[in-house]
PyMOL Python script that loads the backbone (N, CA, C, O; Angstrom):
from pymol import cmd

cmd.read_pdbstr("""\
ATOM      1  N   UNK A   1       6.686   5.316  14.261  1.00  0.00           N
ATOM      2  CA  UNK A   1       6.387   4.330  13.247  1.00  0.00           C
ATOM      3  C   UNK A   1       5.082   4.664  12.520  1.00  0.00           C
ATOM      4  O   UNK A   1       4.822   4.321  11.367  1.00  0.00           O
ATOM      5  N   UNK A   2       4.288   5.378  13.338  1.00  0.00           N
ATOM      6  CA  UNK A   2       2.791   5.354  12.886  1.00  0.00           C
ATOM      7  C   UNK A   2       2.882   6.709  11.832  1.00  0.00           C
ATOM      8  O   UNK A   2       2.190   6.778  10.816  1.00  0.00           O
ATOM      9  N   UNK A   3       3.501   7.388  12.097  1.00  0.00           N
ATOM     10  CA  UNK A   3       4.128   8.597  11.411  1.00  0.00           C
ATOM     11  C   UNK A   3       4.606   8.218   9.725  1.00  0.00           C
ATOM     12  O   UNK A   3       4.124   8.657   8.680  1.00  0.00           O
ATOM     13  N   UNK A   4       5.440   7.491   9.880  1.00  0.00           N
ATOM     14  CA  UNK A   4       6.361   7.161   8.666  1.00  0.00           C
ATOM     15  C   UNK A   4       5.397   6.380   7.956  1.00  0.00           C
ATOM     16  O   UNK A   4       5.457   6.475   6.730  1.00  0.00           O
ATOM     17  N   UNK A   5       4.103   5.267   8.671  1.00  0.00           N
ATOM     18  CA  UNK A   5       3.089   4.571   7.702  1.00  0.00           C
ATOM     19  C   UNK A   5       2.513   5.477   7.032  1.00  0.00           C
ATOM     20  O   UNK A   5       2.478   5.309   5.813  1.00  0.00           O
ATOM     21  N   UNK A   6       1.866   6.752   7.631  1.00  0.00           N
ATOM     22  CA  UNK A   6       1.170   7.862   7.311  1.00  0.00           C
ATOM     23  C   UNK A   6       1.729   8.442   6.277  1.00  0.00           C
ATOM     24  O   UNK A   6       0.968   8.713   5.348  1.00  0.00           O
ATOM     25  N   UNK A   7       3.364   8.840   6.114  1.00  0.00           N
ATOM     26  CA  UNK A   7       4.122   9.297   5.117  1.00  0.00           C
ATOM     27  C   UNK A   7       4.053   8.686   4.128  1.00  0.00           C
ATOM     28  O   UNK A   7       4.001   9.434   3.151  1.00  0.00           O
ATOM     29  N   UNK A   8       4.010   7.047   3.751  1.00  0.00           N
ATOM     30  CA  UNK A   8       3.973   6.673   3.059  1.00  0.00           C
ATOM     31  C   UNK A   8       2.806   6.304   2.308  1.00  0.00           C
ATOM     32  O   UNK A   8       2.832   6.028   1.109  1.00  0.00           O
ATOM     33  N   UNK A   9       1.822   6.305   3.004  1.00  0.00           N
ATOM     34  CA  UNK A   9       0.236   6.124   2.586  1.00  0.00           C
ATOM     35  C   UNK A   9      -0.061   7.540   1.634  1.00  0.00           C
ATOM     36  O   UNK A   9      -0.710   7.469   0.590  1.00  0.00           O
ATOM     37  N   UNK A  10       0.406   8.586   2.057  1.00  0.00           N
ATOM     38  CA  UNK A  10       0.264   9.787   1.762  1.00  0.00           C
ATOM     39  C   UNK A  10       0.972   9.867   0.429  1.00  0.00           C
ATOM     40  O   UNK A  10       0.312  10.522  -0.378  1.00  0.00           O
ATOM     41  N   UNK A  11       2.394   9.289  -0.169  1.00  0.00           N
ATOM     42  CA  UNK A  11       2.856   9.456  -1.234  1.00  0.00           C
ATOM     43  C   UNK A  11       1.938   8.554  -1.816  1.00  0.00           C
ATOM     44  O   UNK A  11       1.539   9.039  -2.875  1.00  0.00           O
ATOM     45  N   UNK A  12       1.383   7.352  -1.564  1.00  0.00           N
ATOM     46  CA  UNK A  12       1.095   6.690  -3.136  1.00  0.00           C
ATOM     47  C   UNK A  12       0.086   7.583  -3.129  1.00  0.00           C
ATOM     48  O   UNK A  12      -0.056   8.092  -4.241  1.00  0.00           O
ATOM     49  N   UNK A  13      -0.719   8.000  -2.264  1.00  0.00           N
ATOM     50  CA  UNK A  13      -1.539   9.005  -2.816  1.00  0.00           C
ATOM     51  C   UNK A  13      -1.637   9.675  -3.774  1.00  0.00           C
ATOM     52  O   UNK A  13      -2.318   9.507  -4.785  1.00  0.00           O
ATOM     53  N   UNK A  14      -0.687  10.781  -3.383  1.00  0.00           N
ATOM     54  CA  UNK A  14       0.197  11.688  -4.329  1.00  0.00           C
ATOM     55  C   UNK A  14       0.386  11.222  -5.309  1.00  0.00           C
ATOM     56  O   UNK A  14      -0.344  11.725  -6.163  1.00  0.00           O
ATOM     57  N   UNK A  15       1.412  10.011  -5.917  1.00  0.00           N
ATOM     58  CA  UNK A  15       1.607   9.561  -6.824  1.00  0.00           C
ATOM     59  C   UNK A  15       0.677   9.268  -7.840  1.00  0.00           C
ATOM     60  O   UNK A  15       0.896   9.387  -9.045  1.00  0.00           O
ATOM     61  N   UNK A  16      -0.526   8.824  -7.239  1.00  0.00           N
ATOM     62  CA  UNK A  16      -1.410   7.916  -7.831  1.00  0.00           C
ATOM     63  C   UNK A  16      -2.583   9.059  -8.752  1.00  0.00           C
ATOM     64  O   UNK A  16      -3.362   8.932  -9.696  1.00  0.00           O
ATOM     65  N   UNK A  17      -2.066  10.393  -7.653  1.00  0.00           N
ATOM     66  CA  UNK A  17      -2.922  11.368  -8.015  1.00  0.00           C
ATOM     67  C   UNK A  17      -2.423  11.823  -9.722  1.00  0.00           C
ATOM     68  O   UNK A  17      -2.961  12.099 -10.794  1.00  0.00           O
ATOM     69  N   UNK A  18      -0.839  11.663  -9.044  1.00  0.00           N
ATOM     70  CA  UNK A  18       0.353  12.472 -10.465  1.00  0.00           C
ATOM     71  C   UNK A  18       0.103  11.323 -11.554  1.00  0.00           C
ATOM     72  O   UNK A  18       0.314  11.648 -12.722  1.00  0.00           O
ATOM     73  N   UNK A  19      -0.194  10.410 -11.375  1.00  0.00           N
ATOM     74  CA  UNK A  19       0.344   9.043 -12.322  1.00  0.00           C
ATOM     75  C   UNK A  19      -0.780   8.972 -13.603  1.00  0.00           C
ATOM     76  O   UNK A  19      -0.569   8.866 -14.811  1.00  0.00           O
ATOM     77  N   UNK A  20      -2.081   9.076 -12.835  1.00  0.00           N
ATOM     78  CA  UNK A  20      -3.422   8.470 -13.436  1.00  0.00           C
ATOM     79  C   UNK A  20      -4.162   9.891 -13.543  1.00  0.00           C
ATOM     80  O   UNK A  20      -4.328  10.218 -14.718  1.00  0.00           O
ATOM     81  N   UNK A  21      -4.660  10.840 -12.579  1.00  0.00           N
ATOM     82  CA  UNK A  21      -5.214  12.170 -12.651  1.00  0.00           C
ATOM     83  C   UNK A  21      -4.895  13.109 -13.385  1.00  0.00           C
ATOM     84  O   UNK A  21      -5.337  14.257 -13.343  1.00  0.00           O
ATOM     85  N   UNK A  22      -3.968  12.592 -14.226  1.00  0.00           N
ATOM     86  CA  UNK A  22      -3.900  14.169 -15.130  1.00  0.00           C
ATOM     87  C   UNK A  22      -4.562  14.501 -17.013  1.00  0.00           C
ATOM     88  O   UNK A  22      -4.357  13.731 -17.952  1.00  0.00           O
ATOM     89  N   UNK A  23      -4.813  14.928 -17.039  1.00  0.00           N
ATOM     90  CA  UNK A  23      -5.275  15.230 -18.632  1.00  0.00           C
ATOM     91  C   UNK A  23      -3.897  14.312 -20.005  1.00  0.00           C
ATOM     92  O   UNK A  23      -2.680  14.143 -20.093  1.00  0.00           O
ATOM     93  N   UNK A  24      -4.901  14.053 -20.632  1.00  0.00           N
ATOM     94  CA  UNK A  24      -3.354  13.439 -21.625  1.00  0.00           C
ATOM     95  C   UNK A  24      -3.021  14.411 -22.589  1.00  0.00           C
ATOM     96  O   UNK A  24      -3.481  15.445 -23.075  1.00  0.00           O
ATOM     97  N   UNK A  25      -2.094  13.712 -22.669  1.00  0.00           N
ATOM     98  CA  UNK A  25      -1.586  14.679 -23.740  1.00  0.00           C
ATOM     99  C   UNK A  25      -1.693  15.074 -25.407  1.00  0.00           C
ATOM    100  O   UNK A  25      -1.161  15.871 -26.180  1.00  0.00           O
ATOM    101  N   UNK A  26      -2.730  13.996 -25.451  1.00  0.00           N
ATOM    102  CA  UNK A  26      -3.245  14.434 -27.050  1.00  0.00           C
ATOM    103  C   UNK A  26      -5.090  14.131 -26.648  1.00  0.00           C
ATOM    104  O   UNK A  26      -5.686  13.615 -25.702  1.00  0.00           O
ATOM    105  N   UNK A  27      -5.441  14.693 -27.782  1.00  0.00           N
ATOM    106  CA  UNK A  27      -7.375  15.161 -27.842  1.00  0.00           C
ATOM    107  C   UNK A  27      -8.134  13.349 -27.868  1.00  0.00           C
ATOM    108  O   UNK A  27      -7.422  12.613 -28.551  1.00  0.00           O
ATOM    109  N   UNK A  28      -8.788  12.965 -27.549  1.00  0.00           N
ATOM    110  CA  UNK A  28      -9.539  11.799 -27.564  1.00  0.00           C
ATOM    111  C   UNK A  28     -10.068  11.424 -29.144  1.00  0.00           C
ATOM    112  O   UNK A  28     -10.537  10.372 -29.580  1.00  0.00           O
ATOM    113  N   UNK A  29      -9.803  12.696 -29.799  1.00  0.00           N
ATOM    114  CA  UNK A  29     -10.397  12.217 -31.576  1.00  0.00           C
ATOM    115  C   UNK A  29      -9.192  11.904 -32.349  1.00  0.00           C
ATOM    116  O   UNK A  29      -9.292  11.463 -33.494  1.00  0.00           O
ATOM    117  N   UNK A  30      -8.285  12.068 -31.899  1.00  0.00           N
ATOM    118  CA  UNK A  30      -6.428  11.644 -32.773  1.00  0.00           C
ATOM    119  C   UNK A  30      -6.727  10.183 -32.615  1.00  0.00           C
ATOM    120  O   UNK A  30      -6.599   9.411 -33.566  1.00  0.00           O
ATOM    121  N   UNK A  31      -7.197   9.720 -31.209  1.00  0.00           N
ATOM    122  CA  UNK A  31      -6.933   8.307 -30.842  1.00  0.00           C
ATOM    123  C   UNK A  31      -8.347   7.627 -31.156  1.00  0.00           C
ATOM    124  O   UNK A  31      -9.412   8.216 -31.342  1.00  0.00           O
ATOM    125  N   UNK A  32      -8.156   6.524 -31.168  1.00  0.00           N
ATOM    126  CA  UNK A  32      -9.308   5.334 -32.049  1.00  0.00           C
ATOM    127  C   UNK A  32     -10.551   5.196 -30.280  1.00  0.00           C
ATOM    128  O   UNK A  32     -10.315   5.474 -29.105  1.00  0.00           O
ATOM    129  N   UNK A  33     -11.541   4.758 -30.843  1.00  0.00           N
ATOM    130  CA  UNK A  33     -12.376   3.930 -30.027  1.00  0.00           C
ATOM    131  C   UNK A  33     -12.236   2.831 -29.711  1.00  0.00           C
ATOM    132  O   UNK A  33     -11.616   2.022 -30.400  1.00  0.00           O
ATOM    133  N   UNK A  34     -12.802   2.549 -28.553  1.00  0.00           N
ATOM    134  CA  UNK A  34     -12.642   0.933 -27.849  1.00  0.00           C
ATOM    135  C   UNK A  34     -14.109   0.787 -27.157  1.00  0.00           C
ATOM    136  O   UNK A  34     -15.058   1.567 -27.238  1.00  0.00           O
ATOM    137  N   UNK A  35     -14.027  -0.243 -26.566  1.00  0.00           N
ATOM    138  CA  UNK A  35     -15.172  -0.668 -25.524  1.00  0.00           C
ATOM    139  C   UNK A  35     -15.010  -0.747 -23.982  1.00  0.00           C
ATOM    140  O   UNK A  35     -13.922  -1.210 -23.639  1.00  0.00           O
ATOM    141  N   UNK A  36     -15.510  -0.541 -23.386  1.00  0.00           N
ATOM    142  CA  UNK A  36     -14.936  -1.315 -22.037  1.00  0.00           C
ATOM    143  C   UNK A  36     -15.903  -1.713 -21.529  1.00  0.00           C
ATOM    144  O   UNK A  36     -16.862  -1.005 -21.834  1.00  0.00           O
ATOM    145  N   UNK A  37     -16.255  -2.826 -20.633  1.00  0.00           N
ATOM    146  CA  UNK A  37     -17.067  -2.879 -19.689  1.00  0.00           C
ATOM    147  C   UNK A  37     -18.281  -2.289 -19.257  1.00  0.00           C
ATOM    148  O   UNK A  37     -17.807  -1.485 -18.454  1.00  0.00           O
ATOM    149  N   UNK A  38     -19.267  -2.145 -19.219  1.00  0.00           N
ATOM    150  CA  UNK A  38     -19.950  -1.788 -18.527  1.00  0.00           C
ATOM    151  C   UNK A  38     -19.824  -1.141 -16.976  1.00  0.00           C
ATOM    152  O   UNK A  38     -20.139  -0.022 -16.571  1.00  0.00           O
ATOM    153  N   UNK A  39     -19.132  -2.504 -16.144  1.00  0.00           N
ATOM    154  CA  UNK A  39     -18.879  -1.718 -14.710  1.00  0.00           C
ATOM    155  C   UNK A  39     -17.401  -1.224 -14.522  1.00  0.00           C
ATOM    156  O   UNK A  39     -17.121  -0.832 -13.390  1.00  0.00           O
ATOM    157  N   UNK A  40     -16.358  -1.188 -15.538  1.00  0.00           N
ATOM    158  CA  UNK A  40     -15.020  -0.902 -15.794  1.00  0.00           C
ATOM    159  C   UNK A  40     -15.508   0.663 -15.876  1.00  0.00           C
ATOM    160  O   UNK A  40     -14.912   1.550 -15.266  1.00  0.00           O
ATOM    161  N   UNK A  41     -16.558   0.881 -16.629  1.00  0.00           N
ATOM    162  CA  UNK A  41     -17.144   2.199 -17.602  1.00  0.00           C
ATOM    163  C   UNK A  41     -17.654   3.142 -16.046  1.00  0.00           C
ATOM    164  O   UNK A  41     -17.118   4.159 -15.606  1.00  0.00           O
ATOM    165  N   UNK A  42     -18.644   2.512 -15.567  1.00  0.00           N
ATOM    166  CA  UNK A  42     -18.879   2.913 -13.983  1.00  0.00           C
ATOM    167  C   UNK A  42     -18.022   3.734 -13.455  1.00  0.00           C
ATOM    168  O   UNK A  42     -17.969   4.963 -13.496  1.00  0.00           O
ATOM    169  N   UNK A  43     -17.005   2.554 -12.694  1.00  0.00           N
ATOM    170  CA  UNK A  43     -16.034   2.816 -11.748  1.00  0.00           C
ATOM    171  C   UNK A  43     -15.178   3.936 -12.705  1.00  0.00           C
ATOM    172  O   UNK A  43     -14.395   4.430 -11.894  1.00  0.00           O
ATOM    173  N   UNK A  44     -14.999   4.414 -13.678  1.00  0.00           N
ATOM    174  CA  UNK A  44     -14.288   5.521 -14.226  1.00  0.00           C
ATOM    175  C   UNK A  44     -14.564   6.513 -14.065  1.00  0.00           C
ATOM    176  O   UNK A  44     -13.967   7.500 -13.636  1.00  0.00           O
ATOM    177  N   UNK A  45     -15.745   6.287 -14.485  1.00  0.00           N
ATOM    178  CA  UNK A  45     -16.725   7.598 -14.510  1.00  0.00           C
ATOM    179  C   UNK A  45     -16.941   7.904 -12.884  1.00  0.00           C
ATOM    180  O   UNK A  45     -16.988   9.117 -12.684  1.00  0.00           O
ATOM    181  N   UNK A  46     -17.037   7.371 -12.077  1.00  0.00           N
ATOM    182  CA  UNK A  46     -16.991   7.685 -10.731  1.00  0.00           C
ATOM    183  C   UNK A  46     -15.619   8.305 -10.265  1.00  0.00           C
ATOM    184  O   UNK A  46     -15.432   9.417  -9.772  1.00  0.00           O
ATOM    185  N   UNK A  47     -14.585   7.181 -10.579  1.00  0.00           N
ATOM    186  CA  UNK A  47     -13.228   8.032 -10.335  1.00  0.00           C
ATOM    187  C   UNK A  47     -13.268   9.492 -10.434  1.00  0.00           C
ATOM    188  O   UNK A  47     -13.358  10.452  -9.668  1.00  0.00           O
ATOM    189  N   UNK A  48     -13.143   9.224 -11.944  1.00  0.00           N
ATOM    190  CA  UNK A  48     -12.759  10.987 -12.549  1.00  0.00           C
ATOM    191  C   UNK A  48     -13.819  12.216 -11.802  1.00  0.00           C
ATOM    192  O   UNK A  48     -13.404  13.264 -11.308  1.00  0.00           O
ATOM    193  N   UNK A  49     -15.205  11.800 -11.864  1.00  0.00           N
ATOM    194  CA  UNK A  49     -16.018  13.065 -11.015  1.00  0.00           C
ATOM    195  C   UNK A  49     -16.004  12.868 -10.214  1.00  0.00           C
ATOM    196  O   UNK A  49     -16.979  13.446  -9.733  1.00  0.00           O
ATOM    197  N   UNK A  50     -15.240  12.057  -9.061  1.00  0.00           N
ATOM    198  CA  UNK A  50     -15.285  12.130  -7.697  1.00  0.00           C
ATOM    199  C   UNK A  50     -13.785  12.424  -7.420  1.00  0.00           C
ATOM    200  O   UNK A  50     -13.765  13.502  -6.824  1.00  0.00           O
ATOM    201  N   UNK A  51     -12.599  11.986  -7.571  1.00  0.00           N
ATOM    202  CA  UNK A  51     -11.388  12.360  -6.847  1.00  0.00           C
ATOM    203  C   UNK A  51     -10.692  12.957  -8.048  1.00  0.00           C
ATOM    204  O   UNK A  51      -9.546  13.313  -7.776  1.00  0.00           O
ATOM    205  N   UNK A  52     -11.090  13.185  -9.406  1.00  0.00           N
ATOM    206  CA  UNK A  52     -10.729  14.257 -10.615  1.00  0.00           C
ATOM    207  C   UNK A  52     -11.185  15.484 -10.421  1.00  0.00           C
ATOM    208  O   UNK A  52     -10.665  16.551 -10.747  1.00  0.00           O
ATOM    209  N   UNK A  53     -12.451  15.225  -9.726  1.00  0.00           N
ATOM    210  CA  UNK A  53     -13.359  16.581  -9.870  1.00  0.00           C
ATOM    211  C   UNK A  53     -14.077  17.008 -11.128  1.00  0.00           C
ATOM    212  O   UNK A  53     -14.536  18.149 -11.084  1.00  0.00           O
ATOM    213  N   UNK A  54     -14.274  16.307 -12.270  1.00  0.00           N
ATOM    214  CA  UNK A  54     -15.097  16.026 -13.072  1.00  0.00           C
ATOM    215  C   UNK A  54     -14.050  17.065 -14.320  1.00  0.00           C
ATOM    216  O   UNK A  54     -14.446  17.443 -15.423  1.00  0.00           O
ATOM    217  N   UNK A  55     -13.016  17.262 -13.855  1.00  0.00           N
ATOM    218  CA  UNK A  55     -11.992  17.942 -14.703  1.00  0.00           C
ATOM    219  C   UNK A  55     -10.789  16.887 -15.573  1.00  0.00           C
ATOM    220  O   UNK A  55      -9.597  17.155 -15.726  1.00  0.00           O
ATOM    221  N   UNK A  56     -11.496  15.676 -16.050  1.00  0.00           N
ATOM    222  CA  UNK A  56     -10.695  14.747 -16.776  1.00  0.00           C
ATOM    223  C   UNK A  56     -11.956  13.826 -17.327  1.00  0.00           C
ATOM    224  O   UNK A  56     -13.083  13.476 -16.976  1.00  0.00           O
ATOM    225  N   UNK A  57     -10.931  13.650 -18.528  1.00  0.00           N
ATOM    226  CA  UNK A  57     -12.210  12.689 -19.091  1.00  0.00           C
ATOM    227  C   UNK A  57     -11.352  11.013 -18.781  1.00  0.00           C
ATOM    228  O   UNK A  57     -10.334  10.641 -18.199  1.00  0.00           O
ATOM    229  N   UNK A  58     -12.611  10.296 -19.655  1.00  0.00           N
ATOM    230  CA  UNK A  58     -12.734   8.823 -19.479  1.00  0.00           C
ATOM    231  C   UNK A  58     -10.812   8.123 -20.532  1.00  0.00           C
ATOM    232  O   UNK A  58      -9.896   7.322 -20.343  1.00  0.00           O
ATOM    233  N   UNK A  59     -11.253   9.125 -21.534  1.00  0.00           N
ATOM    234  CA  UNK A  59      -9.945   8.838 -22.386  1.00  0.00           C
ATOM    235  C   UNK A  59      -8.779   9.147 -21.465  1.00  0.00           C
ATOM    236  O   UNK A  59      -7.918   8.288 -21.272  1.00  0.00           O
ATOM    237  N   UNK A  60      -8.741   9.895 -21.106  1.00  0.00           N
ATOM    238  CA  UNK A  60      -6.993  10.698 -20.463  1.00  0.00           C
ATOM    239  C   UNK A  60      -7.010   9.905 -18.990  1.00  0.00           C
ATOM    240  O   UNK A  60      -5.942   9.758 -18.395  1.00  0.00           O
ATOM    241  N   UNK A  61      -8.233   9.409 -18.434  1.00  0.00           N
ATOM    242  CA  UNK A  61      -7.272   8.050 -17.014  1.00  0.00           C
ATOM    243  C   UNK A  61      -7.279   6.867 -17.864  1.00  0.00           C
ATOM    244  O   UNK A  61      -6.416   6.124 -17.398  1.00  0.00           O
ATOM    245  N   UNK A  62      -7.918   6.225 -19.055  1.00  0.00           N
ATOM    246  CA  UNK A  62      -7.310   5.317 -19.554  1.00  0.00           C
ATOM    247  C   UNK A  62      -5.946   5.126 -20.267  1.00  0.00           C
ATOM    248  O   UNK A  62      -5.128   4.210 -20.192  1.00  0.00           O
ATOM    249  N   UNK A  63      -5.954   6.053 -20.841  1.00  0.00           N
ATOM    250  CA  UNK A  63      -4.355   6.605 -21.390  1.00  0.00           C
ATOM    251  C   UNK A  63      -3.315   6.557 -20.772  1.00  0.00           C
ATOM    252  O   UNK A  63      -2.238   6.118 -21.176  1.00  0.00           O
ATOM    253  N   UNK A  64      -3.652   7.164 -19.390  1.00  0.00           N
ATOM    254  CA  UNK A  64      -2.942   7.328 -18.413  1.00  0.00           C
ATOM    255  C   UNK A  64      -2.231   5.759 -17.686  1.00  0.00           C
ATOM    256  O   UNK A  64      -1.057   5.434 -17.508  1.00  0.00           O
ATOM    257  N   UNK A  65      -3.697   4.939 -17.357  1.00  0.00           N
ATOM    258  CA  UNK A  65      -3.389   3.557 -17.299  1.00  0.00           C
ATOM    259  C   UNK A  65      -2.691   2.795 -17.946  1.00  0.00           C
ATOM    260  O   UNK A  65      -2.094   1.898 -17.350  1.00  0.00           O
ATOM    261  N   UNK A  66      -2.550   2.967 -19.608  1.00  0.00           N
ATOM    262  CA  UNK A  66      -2.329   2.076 -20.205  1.00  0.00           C
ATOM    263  C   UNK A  66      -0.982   2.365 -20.485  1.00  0.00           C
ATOM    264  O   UNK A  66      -0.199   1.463 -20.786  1.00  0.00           O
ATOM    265  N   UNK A  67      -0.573   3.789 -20.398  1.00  0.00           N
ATOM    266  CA  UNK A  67       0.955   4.172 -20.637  1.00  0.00           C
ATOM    267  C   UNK A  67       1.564   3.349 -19.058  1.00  0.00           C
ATOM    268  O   UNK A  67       2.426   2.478 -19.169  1.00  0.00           O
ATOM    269  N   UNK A  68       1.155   3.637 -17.999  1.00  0.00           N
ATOM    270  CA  UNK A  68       1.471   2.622 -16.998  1.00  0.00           C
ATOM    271  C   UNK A  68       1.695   1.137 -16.871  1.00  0.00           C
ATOM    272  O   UNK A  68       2.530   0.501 -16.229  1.00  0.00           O
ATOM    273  N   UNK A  69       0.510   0.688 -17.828  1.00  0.00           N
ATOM    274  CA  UNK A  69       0.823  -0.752 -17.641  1.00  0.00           C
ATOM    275  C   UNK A  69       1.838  -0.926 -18.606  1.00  0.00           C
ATOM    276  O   UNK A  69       2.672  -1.704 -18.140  1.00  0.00           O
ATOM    277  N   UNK A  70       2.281  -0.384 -20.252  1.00  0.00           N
ATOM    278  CA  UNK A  70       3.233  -0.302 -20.815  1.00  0.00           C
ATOM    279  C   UNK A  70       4.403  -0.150 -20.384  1.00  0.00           C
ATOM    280  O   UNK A  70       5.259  -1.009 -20.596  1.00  0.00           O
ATOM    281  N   UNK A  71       4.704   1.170 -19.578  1.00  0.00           N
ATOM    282  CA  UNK A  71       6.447   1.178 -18.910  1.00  0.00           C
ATOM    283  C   UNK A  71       6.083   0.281 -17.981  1.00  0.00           C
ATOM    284  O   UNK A  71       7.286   0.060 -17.841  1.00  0.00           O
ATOM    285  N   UNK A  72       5.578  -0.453 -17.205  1.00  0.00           N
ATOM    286  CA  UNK A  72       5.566  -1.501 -15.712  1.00  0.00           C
ATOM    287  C   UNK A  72       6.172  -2.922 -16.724  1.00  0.00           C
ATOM    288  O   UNK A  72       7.177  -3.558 -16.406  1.00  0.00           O
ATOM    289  N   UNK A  73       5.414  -3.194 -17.838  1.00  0.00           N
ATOM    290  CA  UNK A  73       5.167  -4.420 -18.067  1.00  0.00           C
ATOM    291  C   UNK A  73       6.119  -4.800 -19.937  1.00  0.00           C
ATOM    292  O   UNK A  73       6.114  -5.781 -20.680  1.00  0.00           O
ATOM    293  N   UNK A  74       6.873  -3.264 -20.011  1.00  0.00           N
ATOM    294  CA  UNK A  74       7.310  -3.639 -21.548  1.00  0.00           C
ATOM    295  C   UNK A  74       8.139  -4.507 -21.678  1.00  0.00           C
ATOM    296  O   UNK A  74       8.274  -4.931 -22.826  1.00  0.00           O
ATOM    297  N   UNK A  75       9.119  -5.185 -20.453  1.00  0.00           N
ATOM    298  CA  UNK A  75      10.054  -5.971 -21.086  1.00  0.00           C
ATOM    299  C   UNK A  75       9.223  -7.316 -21.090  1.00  0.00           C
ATOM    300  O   UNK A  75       9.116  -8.017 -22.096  1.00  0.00           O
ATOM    301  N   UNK A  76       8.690  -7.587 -19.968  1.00  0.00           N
ATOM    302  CA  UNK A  76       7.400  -8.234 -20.232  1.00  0.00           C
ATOM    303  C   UNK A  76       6.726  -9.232 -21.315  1.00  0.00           C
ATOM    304  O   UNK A  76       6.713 -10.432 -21.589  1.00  0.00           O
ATOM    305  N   UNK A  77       6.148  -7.954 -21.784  1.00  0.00           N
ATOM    306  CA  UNK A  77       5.323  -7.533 -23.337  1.00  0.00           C
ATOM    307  C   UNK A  77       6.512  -7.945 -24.592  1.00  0.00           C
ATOM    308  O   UNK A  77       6.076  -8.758 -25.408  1.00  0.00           O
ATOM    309  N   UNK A  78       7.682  -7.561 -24.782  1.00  0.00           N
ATOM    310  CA  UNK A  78       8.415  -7.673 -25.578  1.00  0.00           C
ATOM    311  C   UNK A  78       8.526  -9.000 -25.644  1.00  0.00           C
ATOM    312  O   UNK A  78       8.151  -9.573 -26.667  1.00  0.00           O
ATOM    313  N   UNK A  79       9.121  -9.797 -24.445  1.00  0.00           N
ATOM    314  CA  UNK A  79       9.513 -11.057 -24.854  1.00  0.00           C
ATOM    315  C   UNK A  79       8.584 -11.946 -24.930  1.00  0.00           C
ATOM    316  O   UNK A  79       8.922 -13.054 -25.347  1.00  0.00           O
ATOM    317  N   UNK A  80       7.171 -11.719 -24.554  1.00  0.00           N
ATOM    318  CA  UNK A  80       5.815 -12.336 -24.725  1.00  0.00           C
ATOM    319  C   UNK A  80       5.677 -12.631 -26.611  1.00  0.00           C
ATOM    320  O   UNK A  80       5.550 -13.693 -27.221  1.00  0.00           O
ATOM    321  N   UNK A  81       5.769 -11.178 -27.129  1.00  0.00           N
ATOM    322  CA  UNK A  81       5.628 -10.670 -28.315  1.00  0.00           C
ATOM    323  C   UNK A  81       6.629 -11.824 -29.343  1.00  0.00           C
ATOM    324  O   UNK A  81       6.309 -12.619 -30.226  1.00  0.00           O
ATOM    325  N   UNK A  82       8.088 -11.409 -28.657  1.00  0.00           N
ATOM    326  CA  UNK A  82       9.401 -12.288 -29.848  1.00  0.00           C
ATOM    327  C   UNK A  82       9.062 -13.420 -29.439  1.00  0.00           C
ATOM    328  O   UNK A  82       9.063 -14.067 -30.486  1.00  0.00           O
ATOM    329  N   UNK A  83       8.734 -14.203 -28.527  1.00  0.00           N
ATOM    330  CA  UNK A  83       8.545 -15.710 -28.286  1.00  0.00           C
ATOM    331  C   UNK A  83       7.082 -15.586 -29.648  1.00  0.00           C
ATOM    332  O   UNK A  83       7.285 -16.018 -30.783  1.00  0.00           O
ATOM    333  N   UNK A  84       6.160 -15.155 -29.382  1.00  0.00           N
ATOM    334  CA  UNK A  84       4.898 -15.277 -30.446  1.00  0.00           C
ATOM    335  C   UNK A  84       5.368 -15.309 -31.887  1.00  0.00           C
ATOM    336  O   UNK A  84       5.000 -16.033 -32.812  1.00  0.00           O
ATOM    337  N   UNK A  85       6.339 -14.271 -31.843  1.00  0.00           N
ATOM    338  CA  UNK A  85       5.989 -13.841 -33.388  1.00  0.00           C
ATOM    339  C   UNK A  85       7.259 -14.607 -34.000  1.00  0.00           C
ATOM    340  O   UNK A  85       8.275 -14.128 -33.496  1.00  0.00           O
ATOM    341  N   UNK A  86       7.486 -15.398 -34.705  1.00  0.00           N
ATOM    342  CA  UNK A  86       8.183 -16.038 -35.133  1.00  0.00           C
ATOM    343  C   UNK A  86       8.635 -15.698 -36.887  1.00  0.00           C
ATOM    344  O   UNK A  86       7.839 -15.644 -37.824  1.00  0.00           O
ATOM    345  N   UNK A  87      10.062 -15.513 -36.949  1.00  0.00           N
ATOM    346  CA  UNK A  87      10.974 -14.952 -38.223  1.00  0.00           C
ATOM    347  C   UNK A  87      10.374 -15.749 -39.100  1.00  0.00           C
ATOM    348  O   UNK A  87      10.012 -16.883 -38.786  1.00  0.00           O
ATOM    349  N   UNK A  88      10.154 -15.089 -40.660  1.00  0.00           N
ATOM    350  CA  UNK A  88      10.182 -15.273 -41.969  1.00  0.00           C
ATOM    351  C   UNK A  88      10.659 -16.114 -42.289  1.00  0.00           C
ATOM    352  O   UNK A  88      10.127 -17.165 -42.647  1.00  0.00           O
ATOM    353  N   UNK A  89      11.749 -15.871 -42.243  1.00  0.00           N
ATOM    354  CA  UNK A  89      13.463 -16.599 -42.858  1.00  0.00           C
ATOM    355  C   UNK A  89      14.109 -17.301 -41.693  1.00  0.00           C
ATOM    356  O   UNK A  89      15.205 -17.844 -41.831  1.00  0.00           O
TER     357      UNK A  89
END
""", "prot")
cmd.dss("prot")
cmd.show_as("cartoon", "prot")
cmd.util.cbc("prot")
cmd.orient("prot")
C-alpha cells in the first residue's frame, strides 16, 4: 500500500513538473503586461529558480497556469460568460 501512495505522490510530481515547468510557447513581448502581487511575484520567482532551475521565466509558469485554469474551468467560464452577457436582439 505504502508503495502504490509513493507511486502516486511521484506522478503528480511528474505531472506538475510536465504541466507548469516548461517554457511557453510564444516570447513574453507577443503577450501584454499584467501585475501580480507582490508575494504571488515572490513565490514565482522562488518556484522557477528553485525546482525550474532558474531555466524558465515568470511569463511561461504563468502561461502555463492560466492555460490550466482555462482547460480545468472552460465550461465553467463559458456558462458564467452566456448567463452575463446578454443578446442584442
Amino acid at each position: 500500500m505504502k508503495l502504490k501512495k509513493r507511486r502516486i505522490e511521484k506522478n503528480r510530481l511528474v505531472n506538475y513538473e510536465r504541466m507548469f515547468l516548461k517554457n511557453a510557447e510564444i516570447t513574453a513581448r507577443i503577450g501584454k503586461a499584467v501585475y501580480l502581487r507582490r508575494e504571488h511575484h515572490e513565490k514565482i520567482r522562488k518556484i522557477i529558480q528553485v525546482i525550474g532551475c532558474n531555466e524558465l521565466t515568470i511569463f511561461s509558469y504563468v502561461d502555463n497556469v492560466l492555460h490550466n485554469h482555462f482547460d480545468t474551468y472552460k465550461d465553467e467560464i463559458q456558462e458564467l460568460y452566456d448567463k452575463h452577457n446578454k443578446a442584442i436582439f
